[in-house]
C-alpha positions as CSV (number, residue, x, y, z in Angstrom):
1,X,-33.2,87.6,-58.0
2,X,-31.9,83.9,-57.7
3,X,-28.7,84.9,-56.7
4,X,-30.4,87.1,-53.9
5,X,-32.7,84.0,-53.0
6,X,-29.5,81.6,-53.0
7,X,-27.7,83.9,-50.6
8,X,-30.4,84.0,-48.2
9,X,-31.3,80.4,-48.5
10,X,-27.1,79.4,-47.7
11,X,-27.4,81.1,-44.8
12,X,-30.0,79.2,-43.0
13,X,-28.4,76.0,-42.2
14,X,-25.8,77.5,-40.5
15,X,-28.0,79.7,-38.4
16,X,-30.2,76.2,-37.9
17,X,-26.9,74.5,-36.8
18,X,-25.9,77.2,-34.3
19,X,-29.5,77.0,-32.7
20,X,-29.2,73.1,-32.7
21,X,-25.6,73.3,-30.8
22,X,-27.4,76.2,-28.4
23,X,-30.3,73.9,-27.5
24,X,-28.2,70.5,-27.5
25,X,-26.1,72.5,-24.7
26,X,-28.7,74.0,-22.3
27,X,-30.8,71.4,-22.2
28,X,-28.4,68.9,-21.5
29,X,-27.4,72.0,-19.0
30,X,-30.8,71.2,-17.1
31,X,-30.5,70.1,-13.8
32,X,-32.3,66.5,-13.9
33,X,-31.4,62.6,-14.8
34,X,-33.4,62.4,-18.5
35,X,-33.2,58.8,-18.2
36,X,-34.9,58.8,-14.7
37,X,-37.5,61.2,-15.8
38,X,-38.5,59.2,-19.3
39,X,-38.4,55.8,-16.3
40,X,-41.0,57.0,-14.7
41,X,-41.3,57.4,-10.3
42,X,-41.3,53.5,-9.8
43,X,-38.5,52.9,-12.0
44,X,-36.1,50.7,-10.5
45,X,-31.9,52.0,-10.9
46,X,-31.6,48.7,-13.2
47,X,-34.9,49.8,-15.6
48,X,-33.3,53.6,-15.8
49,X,-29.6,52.2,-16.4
50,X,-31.0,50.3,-19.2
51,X,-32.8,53.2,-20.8
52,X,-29.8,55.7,-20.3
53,X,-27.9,52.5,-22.6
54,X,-31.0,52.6,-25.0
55,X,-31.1,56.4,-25.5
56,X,-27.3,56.2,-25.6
57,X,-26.9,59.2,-22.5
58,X,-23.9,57.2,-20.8
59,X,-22.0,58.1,-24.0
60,X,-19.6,61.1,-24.0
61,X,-21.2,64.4,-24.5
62,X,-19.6,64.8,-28.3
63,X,-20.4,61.6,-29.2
64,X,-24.4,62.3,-28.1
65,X,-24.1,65.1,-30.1
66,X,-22.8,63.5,-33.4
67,X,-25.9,60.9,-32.9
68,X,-28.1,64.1,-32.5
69,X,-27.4,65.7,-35.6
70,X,-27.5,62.1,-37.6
71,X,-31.0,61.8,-36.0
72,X,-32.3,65.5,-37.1
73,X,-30.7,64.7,-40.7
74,X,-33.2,62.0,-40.7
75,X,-35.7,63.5,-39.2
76,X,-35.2,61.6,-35.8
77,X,-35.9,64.0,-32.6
78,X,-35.2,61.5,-30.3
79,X,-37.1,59.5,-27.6
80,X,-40.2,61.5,-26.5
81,X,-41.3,60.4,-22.8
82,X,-44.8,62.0,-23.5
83,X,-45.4,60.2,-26.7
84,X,-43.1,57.1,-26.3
85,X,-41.6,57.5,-29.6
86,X,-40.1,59.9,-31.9
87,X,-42.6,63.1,-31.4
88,X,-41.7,64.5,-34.7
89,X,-45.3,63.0,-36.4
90,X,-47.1,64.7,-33.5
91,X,-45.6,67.6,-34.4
92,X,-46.1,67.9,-37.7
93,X,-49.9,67.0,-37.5
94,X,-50.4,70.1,-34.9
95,X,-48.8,72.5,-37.6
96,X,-52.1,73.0,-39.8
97,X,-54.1,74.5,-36.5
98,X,-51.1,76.9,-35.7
99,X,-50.3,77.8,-39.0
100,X,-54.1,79.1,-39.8
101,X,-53.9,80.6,-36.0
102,X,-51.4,82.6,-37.5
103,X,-52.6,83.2,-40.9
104,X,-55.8,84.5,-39.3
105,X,-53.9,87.0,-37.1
106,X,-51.8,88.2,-39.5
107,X,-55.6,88.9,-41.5
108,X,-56.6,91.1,-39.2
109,X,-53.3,92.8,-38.3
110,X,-52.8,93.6,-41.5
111,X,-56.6,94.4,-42.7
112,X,-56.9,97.0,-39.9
113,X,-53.5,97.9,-38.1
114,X,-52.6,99.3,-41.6
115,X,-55.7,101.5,-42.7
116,X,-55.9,102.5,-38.7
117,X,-52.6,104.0,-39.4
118,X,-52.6,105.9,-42.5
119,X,-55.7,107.1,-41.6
120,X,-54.1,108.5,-37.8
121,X,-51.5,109.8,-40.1
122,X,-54.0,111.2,-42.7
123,X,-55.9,113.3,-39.6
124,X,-52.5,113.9,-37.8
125,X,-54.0,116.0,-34.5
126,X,-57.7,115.6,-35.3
127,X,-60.7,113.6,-33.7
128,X,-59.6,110.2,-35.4
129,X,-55.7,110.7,-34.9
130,X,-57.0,111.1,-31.4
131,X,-59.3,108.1,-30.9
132,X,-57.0,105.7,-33.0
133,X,-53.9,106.6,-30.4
134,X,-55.9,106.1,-27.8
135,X,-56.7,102.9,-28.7
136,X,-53.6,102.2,-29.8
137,X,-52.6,102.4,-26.2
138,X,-55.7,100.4,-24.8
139,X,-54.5,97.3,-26.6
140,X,-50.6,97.9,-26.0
141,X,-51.4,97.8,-22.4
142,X,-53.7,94.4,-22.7
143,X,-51.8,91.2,-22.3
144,X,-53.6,88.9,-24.5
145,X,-53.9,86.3,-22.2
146,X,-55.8,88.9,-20.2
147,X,-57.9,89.5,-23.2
148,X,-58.3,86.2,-24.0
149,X,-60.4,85.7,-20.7
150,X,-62.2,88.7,-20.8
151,X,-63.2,87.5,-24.4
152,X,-64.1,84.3,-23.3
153,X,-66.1,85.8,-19.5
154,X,-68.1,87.8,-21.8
155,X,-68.7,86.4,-25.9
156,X,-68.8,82.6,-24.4
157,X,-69.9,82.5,-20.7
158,X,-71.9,85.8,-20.5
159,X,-73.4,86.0,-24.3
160,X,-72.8,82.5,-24.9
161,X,-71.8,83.7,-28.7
162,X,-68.6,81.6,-29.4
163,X,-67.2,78.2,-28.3
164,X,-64.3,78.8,-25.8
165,X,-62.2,76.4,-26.2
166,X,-61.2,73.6,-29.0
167,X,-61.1,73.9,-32.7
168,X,-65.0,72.7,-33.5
169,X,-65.1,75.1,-36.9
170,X,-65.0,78.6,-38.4
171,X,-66.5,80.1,-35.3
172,X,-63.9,78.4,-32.6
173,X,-61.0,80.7,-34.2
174,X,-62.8,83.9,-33.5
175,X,-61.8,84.7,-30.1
176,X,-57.9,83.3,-30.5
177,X,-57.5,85.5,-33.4
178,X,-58.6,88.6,-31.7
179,X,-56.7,88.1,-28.6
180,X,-53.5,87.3,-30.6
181,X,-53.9,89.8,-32.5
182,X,-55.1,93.3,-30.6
183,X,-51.6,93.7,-29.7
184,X,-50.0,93.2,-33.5
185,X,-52.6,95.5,-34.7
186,X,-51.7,98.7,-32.2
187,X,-48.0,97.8,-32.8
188,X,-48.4,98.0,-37.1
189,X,-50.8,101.2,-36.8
190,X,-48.6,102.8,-34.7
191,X,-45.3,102.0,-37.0
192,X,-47.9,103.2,-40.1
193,X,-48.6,106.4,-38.7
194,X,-45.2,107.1,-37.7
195,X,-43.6,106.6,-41.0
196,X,-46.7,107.6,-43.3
197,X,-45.8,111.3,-41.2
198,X,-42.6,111.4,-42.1
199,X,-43.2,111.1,-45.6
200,X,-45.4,112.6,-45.8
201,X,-42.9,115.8,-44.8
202,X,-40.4,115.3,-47.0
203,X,-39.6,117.7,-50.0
204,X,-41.2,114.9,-53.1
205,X,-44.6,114.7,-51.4
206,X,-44.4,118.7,-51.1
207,X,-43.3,119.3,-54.4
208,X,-46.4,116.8,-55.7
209,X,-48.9,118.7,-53.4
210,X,-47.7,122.2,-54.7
211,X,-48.0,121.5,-58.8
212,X,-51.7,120.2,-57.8
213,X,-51.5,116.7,-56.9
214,X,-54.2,115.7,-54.9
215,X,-53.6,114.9,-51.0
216,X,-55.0,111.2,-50.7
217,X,-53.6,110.5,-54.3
218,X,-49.9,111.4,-53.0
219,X,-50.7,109.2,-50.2
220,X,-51.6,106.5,-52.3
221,X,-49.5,107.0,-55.2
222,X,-46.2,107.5,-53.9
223,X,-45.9,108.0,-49.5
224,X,-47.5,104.6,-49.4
225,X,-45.1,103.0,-51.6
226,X,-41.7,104.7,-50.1
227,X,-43.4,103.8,-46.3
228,X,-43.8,100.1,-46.7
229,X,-40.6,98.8,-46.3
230,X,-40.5,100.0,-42.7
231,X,-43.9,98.8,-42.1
232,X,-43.2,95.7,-44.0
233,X,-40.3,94.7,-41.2
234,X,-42.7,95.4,-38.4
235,X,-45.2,93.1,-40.0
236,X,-42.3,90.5,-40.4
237,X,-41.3,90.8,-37.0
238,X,-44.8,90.5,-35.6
239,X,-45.4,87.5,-37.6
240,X,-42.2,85.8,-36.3
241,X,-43.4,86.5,-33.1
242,X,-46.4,84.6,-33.3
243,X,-45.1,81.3,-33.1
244,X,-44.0,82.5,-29.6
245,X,-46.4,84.8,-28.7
246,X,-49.5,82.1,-29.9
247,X,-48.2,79.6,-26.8
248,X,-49.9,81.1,-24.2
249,X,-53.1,81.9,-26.3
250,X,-53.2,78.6,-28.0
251,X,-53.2,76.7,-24.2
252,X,-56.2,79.5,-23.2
253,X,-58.2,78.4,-25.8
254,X,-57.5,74.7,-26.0
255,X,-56.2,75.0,-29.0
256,X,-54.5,72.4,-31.0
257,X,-51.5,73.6,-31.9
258,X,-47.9,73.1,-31.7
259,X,-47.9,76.1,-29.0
260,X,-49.8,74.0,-26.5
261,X,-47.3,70.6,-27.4
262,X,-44.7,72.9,-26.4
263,X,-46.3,73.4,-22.9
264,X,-47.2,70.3,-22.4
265,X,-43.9,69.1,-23.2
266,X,-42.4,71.6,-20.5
267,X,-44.4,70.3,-18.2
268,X,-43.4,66.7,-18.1
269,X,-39.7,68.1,-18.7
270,X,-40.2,66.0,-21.9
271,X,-36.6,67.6,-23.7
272,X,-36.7,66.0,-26.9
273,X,-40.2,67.3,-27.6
274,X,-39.7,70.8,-26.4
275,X,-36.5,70.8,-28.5
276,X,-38.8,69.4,-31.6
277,X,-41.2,72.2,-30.9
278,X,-38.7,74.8,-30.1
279,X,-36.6,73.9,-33.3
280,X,-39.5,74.1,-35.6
281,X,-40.1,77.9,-34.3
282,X,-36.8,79.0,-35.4
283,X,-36.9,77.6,-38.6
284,X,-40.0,79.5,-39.3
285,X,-38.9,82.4,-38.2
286,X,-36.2,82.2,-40.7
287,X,-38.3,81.3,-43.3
288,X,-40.7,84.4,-42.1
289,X,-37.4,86.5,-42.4
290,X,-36.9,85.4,-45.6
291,X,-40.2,85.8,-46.9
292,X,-40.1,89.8,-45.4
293,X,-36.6,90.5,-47.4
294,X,-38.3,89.0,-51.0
295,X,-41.1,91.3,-50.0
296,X,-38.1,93.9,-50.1
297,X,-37.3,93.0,-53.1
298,X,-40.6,93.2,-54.5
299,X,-41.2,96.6,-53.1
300,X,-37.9,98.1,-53.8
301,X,-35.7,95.8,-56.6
302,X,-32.7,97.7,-55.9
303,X,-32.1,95.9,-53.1
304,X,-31.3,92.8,-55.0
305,X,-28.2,94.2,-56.2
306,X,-27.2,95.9,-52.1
C-alpha cells in the first residue's frame, strides 16, 4: 500500500509542472500589456515602464519563467492588480467556504444519487424505475445556474424560506447545495442503475439466487460490492468537477468562495490571480484522483499489486 501511495504521489509534481508551463504560456499568450492593465487608465508610459521593471515583464520570456517557478516554490503567485499584493493569502482564506460547498454536495449526491439508483435497478421496468428515470432526465436537462434562480424566485423571494445570497449560517448553504448538486445526483443514479443491472445478470448473482439466496441480500451482499468501483469513478469525477462546476453557482449565490475570486479575477483580467485560482483547482483534482484510486484500493486490494 505505500508503495502504491508513493507511485501516485511521484506523479503529481510533474503533472503540476506541466499545468504550470500550460498556464505560464497562454496567459502570457493573452492579447493585452499586463503592466498597463495592473497601471491603471491614467497611468502615464513612465508609471507602466516602471512597473513592467518591477514585475520583471521586460525580461526574456525564459527568464520570467525561471522567476515564476522560484516564486510558486515559495509560495509567491505574483503581483495581483485586484489585491495589490501577492493574492495567495486571499486565496487560501476563501478555501473553507468552497471546500464545505463541496462537501455538502457531495452529501447529497452521494446520500440519494446512490439509493435512487439501486433502487431504479432493484424495480428495473416498474413504477419507481419509471419515476426515478424520469427524473433522472428532469435534472440532466437543468443547468444549475437555471436552478439556482428558480430556487432563489421561489424558497427566497416568493416563500421567503432561505437567505439568497452570502454565507450568514447553516441555512445560507441550502439552496447552493441543491443547485450544485441536482445534476451530480441524476448523473451517479444513473451510473448506479446501469451497473447494479449488469450485475446483477451475471452467472454469480444467478447461481446465489438459485441455491436460495435472497434477492436484496445478493444485492447487498455481493452486486453492491463488485458495482462500486464503476460508481466510485463517477463519484470521483463529479467531485473533481465541482471545483469547476461550483464557479458559476458560487457567483449566483454570493458565495464566498474561491469560485467567485476566480471570476472576479477574470474580470479585471487580473492573470496572476486567476492563475492562483486556476492552479489551486488542478491540484485538487489530483488530490481528488488520488483519493478515488485508494478508494480502489480499499474496495478491491488487488489493485495494489496491478
Amino acid at each position: 500500500m505505500l508503495r502504491f501511495l508513493a507511485i501516485r504521489l511521484a506523479l503529481i509534481p510533474p503533472v503540476a509542472l506541466g499545468v504550470i508551463t500550460i498556464l505560464f504560456v497562454i496567459f502570457k499568450s493573452v492579447p493585452g500589456d499586463q503592466a498597463a492593465i495592473i497601471a491603471g487608465a491614467t497611468a502615464t508610459q513612465a508609471e507602466i515602464e516602471q512597473i513592467r521593471t518591477q514585475l520583471g515583464l521586460d525580461k526574456p520570456l525564459v527568464e520570467q519563467y525561471a522567476r515564476h517557478l522560484a516564486g510558486l516554490a515559495t509560495g509567491d503567485l505574483g503581483y495581483s492588480s485586484t489585491f495589490r499584493a501577492n493574492p495567495l493569502p486571499r486565496i487560501l482564506e476563501r478555501v473553507p467556504a468552497t471546500l464545505l460547498l463541496m462537501a455538502s454536495s457531495i452529501l447529497v449526491m452521494v446520500l440519494i444519487g446512490l439509493p435512487a439508483g439501486v433502487a431504479a435497478a432493484a424495480w428495473q421496468n416498474r413504477w419507481p424505475d419509471l419515476a426515478i428515470s424520469s427524473a433522472v432526465v428532469a435534472l440532466l436537462a437543468a443547468p444549475n445556474f437555471w436552478l439556482g434562480m428558480m430556487l432563489i424566485a421561489l424558497l427566497s423571494v416568493h416563500l421567503g424560506w432561505l437567505p439568497s445570497f452570502g454565507f450568514t449560517g447553516a441555512l445560507s448553504l441550502i439552496m447552493p447545495t441543491m443547485a450544485l448538486s441536482a445534476r451530480l445526483i441524476a448523473l451517479v443514479a444513473r451510473m448506479t442503475r446501469g451497473v447494479v443491472i449488469e450485475e446483477m445478470r451475471k452467472d454469480y448473482v444467478r447461481t446465489a439466487l438459485a441455491k436460495g439466496l435472497d434477492r436484496r441480500a445478493a444485492l447487498s451482499r455481493h452486486v453492491l460490492r463488485n458495482a462500486m468501483i464503476p460508481i466510485v469513478t463517477v463519484i470521483g469525477l463529479q467531485a473533481g468537477f465541482l471545483l469547476g462546476g461550483s464557479v458559476v453557482v458560487e457567483r449566483l449565490f454570493a458565495w464566498p468562495g474561491v469560485g467567485d475570486l476566480l471570476l472576479t479575477g477574470v474580470s479585471v483580467r487580473d492573470y496572476n490571480l486567476v492563475q492562483g485560482v486556476t492552479l489551486l483547482f488542478v491540484v485538487g483534482f489530483l488530490l481528488i484522483n488520488l483519493a478515488v484510486e485508494i478508494l480502489y484500493v480499499v474496495i478491491n486490494p488487488r489493485l495494489c499489486h496491478g
